[in-house]
Each structure stands twice: as structure tokens, then as C-alpha cells.
N, C-alpha and C positions, 0 to 999 in steps of 0.2 A: 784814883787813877791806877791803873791796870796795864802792865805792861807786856806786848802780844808780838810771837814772833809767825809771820803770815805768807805762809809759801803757795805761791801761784797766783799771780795778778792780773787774773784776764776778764772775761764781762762780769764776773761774781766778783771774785776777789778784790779785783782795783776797787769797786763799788763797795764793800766791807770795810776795807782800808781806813776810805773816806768818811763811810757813815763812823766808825768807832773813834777816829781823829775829831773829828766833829762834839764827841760825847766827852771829849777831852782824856782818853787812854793814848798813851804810846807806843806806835807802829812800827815793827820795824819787819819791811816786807822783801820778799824775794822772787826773781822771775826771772825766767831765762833771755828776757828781754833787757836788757841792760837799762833803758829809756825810763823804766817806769821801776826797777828796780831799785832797791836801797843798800844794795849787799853783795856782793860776789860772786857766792857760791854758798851753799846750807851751814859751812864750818865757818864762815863769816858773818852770818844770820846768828848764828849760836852762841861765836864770841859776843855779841854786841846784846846779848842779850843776860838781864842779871838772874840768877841763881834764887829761889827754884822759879826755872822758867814755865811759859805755855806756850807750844807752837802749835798753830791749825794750817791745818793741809788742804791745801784747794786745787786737786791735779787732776788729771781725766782720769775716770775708775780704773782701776784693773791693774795693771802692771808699773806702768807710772805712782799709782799711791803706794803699792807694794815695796816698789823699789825706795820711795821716798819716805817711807817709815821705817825700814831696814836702815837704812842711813842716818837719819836719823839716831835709829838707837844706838847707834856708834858713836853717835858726837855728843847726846845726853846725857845727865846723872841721876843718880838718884833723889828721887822726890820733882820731878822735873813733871810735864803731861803736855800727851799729844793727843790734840782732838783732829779728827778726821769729818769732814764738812764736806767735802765731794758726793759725787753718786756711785758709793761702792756697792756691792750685791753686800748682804745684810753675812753671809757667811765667811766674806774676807775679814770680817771685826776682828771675831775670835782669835786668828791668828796672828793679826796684827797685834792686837792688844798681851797676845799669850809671848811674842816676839818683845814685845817691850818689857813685858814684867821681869822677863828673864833680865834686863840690865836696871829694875825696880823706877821705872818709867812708867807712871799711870795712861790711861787710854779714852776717850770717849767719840763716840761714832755721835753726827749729828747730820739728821736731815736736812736740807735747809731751802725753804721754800721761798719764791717773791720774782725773781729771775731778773731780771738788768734794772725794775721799776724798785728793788728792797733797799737801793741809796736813800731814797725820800721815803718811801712808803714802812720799814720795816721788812725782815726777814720774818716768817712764820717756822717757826725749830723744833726741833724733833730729837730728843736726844736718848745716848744709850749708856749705860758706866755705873759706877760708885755713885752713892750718894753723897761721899765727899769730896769727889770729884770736879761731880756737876754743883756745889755749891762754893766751890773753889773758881769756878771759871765763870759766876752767873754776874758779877758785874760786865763782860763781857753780853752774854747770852741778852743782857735787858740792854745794853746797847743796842744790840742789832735787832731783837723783836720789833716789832709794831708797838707805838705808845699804846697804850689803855693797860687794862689786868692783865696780870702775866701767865694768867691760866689761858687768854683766848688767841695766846702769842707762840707758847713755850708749853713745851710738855717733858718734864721726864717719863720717857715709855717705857722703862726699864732695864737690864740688863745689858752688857756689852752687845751690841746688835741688834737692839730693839728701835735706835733712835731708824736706822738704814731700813729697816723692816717695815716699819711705819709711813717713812717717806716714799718707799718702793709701792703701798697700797695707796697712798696719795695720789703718786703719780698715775697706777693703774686706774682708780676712781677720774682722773685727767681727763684722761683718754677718752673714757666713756661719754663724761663732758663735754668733750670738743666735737666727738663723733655727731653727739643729739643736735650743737648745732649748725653742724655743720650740714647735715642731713635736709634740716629745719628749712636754711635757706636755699639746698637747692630745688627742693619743693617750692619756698616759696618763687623762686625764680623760676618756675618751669609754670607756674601755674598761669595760664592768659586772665583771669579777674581781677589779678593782685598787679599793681601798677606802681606802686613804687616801695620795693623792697625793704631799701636801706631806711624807709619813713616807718613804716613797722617795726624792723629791728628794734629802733632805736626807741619807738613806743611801747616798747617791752623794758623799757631798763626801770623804770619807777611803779609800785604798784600788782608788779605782777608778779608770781611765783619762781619764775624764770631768772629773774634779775640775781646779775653775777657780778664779778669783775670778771671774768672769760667773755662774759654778753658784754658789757662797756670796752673789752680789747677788743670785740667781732665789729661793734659801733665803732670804734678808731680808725679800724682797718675798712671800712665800708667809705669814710667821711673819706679816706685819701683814695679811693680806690671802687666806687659804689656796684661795679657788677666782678670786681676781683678778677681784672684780664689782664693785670700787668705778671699774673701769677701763675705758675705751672703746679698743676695738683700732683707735685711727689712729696710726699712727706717719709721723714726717716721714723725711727725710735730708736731711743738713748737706751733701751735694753728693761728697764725698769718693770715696763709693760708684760712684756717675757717671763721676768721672775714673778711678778704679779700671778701670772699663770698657771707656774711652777707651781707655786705654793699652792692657787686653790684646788690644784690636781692632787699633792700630795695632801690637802686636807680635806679631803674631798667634802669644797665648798663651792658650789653652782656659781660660776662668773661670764654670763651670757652676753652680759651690755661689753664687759672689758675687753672677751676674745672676740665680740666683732668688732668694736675699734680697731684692735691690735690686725687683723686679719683686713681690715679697709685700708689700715696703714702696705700692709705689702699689697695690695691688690692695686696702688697710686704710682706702686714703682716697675709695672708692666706695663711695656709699652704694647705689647703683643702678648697676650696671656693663650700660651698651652691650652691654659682648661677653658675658657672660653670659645676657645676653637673647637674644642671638643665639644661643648656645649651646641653651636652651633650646626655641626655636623649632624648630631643627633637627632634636633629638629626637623633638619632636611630629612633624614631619611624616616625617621618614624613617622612627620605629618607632611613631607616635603614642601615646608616653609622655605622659604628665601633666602639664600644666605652670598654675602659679599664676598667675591673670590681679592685674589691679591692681585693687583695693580688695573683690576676692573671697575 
């Protein structure tokens, strides 16, 4: 048994909480929700927690992890270690981790894949640190994996920043994923021969090359939903995508399927696209094609 202190309880974390209670480790979590909190405040999280502790951090990227790792090293000691589990950009580690050493407070960044379904099914991890680190905190780690081999669950990817790095190409790989099939069916929905959509989908889940768990969650959402009209095509991004970008620009490594996902995700969130109108314009006047004026 393994004793875990667990800051941010919201679709991931509450879900962590429960899958590592379950594994028989002792939880003691924290949120700014009092309801589902176990603890006060971080300094009350800390006391309750015995000496050398582990706290993992589950807070929205960027400034909320920042802030709550700085504080953190305020109320820890030495020999203590704080894993970061969030979706940080892979270059917030470093500083994080170089902010804890200084009060000799270990650090490990981890990816952490499965999203509201990794209660039951497993977490997929991604991790970044020491190797004494990550074999300090892996009764933890084989909690939340997926049962089977720990190799097809868990990865150490390397150094401080490599677990965020890893999961940020995951993610961008996502994307691309989601985009093909999303494309798929609106092809097959536009297509007058093809008669019943969601019976194909679904005849692709066993068998064929195609078969996911993305294709079995596209199948879920089809059985509640089968032409997806209760649904407004805007989709966000968690940023991930971007950095994905980032990097294969600075490595100059060809990412064609990624930046058009990423680029259909903002083309979902115009309702009146500029360049489209442009586009339009152009038409009319170079082959004077047809084009829809406004409120005509």
C-alpha cells in the first residue's frame, strides 16, 4: 500500500482517486470543491500526509499547475516528489522540476491517457524523471495502467519532459485520428447508395484495419445519436495539437494529416469565415460562378 496525496478532483482525478482506492493505496485528495474534497487547503493535504511523501497534480495546464507546484515546494521536504499528471506543454517540466530541486523535492512529468473511461478500463502513462523516481512511485503507476504487461500500459520516455512530450504527440496523432473519421462519415452520409450509415460503422469495428477504440466511441455515439443532429460541429483544442506543430516545425519533420486536423478544428469554430468569402468572391469574378449574397 502506497500512500498518495492527489490535488485536482475533477473528470480525471475523481476517476484516479477511485481506481487506486480500489487497488487498496491511501488517498488523500484535494479540490477546490469542498464536496468531493478530503482536505482544506494544499497545507492541509501535506499535513495529512506521512513523510517522504508523493503528491500528483491534476490542474488545468499552464498557470494553475505552475502556481500549484510553487506551493507546493513551500510546504514540502526533502526527499518528498511531485508528479505532474495534467496536460502541461513538455517545456513547463524543466522549470518545474528545477523549482523543486532547489528545496530537494523530486519531480516527474506524466502523460496520462484514457479520459473519463481510465476508472474501469486503465490509464495509458507516459512518464518523464529519474529512474529512481519513476520506480519509487510505480506501485502507483501499475495501479492506474491497464491490467496486461506493463510495457503496453506504461512507458518511461525519458528525462524530465519527455513523459508531456510524448503525450503531446499522442495527442497530436488524436487528432489526425479523429479527423479520418470523421471525414469517413461524412462521406458516407452524403453518399445517396449508402443507406444506413451507423450499420457500416459499426461493421468496421471487428475484422478490419480500421478497428479502434475512437471507431467503438464513433459506434456509441452513432447508437445514441445515429445521423449526430443533437450536435453542433465546433470543436475546441486543448492546445496539445499546436505544440505537436511546434515541434515538427522546429524539427523539420513533415506533419500533414496533424496540421489539417488542427486547421478543421478552427475552420468548426466560424460561423462566417473571412476566407471563404474570399474564396467565393474570387469565383464570381474570375469564372462568374454563383455566389450567396447576405440575407438573400
Amino acid at each position: 500500500m502506497v500512500q498518495l496525496g492527489l490535488i485536482g478532483l475533477g473528470k480525471m482525478g475523481f476517476n484516479m482517486r477511485e481506481r487506486l482506492r480500489a487497488a487498496g493505496h491511501e488517498v488523500v485528495g484535494y479540490d477546490r470543491n469542498p464536496e468531493v474534497s478530503d482536505s482544506e487547503s494544499l497545507a492541509d493535504l501535506v499535513s495529512k500526509l506521512s513523510a517522504p511523501r508523493i503528491v500528483w497534480v491534476m490542474v488545468p495546464a499552464g498557470e494553475p499547475t505552475r502556481a500549484t507546484v510553487a506551493e507546493l515546494g513551500e510546504l514540502l521536504s526533502e526527499g518528498d516528489l511531485v508528479i505532474d499528471g495534467g496536460n502541461s506543454k513538455f517545456t513547463d517540466d524543466k522549470i518545474n522540476a528545477e523549482l523543486l530541486a532547489g528545496h530537494k523535492v523530486g519531480y516527474l512529468d506524466v502523460g496520462v491517457s484514457g479520459g473519463v473511461w481510465g476508472k474501469d478500463n486503465g490509464y495509458g502513462l507516459m512518464v518523464g524523471g529519474a529512474a529512481a523516481d519513476v520506480e519509487r512511485a510505480m506501485p502507483i503507476f501499475d495501479a492506474l495502467r491497464p491490467e496486461g504487461p506493463r510495457e503496453e500500459g506504461f512507458s518511461h520516455a525519458g528525462a524530465v519532459g519527455a513523459g508531456h512530450y510524448a503525450k503531446m504527440v499522442h495527442n497530436g496523432i488524436e487528432y489526425g485520428l479523429m479527423q479520418a473519421f470523421a471525414e469517413g462519415f461524412e462521406l458516407l452520409e452524403s453518399a445517396k447508395v449508402v443507406e444506413d450509415v451507423p450499420a457500416v460503422i459499426k461493421g468496421w469495428q471487428r475484422g478490419t484495419v480500421v478497428r479502434s477504440w475512437l471507431l467503438d466511441l464513433l459506434v456509441r455515439a452513432l447508437d445514441e445519436d445515429p445521423e449526430l443532429d443533437d450536435l453542433e460541429g465546433y470543436v475546441e483544442d486543448s492546445g496539445e495539437g499546436r505544440w505537436t506543430l511546434e515541434e515538427a516545425i522546429n524539427n523539420a519533420v513533415p506533419a500533414p494529416v496533424i496540421s489539417a486536423a488542427l486547421f478543421a478544428r478552427f475552420a468548426s469554430r466560424q460561423e462566417d469565415s473571412a476566407a471563404m468569402r474570399a474564396v467565393a468572391a474570387l469565383r464570381n469574378q474570375f469564372g462568374g460562378h454563383a455566389v450567396k449574397k447576405v440575407g438573400g
